[in-house]
C-alpha positions in Angstrom: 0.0 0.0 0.0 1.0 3.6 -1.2 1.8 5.6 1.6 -0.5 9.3 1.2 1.8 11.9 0.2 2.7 14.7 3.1 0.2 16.9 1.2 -2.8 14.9 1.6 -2.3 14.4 5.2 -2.1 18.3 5.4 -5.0 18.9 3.3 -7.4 16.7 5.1 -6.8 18.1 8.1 -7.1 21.6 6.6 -10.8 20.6 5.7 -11.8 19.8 9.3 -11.4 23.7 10.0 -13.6 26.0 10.1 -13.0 28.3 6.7 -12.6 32.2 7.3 -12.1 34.0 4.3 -9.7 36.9 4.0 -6.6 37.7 2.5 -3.8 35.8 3.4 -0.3 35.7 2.6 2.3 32.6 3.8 6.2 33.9 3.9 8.8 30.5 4.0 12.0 30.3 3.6 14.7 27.2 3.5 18.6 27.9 4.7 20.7 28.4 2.4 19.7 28.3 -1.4 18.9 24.6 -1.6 15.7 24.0 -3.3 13.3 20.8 -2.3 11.6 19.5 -5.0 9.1 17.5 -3.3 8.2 20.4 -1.2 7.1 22.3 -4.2 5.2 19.0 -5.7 3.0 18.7 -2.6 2.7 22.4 -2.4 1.5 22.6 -6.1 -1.3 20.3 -4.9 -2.1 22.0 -1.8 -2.6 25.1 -3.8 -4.5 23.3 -6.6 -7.0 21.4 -3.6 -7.4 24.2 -1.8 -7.1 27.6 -3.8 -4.0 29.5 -3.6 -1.5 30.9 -6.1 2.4 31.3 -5.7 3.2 34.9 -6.0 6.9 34.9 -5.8 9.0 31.4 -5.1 8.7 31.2 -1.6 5.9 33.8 -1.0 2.0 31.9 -1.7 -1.3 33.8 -1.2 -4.8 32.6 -0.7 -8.5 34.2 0.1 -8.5 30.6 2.3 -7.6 30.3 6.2 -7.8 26.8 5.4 -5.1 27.2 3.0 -2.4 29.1 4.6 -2.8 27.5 7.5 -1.5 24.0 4.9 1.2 25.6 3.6 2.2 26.5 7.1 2.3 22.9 8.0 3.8 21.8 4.6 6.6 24.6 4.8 7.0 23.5 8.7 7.2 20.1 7.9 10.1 20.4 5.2 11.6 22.4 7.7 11.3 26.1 6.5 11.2 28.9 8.4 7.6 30.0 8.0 5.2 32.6 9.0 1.8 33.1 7.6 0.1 36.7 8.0 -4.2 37.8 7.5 -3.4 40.9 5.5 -6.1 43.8 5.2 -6.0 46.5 2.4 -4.0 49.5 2.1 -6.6 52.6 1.3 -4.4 55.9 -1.1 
């Protein structure tokens, strides 16, 4: 049997919440330059599941508490340092 992938166990979990829309932005960041493939596979699917977009390589916003708070995990779990922010408009 297949083991899930770490991005299922995060979504599912992620679906158990309670969703609060808003604006959210997720900040990670791995030591040094070294770049995790896997991390970026299961955080492509995250994204996909539960509706997010990558705005800048390690940089991901979402209208979804549910999905920041994956990402969070995901980033956490590859062992990023990671910080994930409810952001509110700026008004000129």
């Amino acid at each position: 049997m297949t083991k899930p992938s770490a991005a299922y166990e995060i979504i599912e979990q992620a679906l158990k919440m309670e969703e609060r829309r808003g604006m959210y932005v997720v900040v990670y960041d791995f030591k040094g330059s070294r770049s995790i493939p896997r991390f970026y596979d299961n955080l492509a699917e995250v994204l996909s599941t539960l509706g997010g977009e990558l705005i800048q390589r390690s940089v991901v916003q979402t209208r979804s508490r549910r999905c920041a708070t994956a990402v969070v995990a995901l980033a956490d779990r590859y062992g990023a340092k990671v910080e994930g922010f409810r952001t509110l408009p700026l008004h000129r």
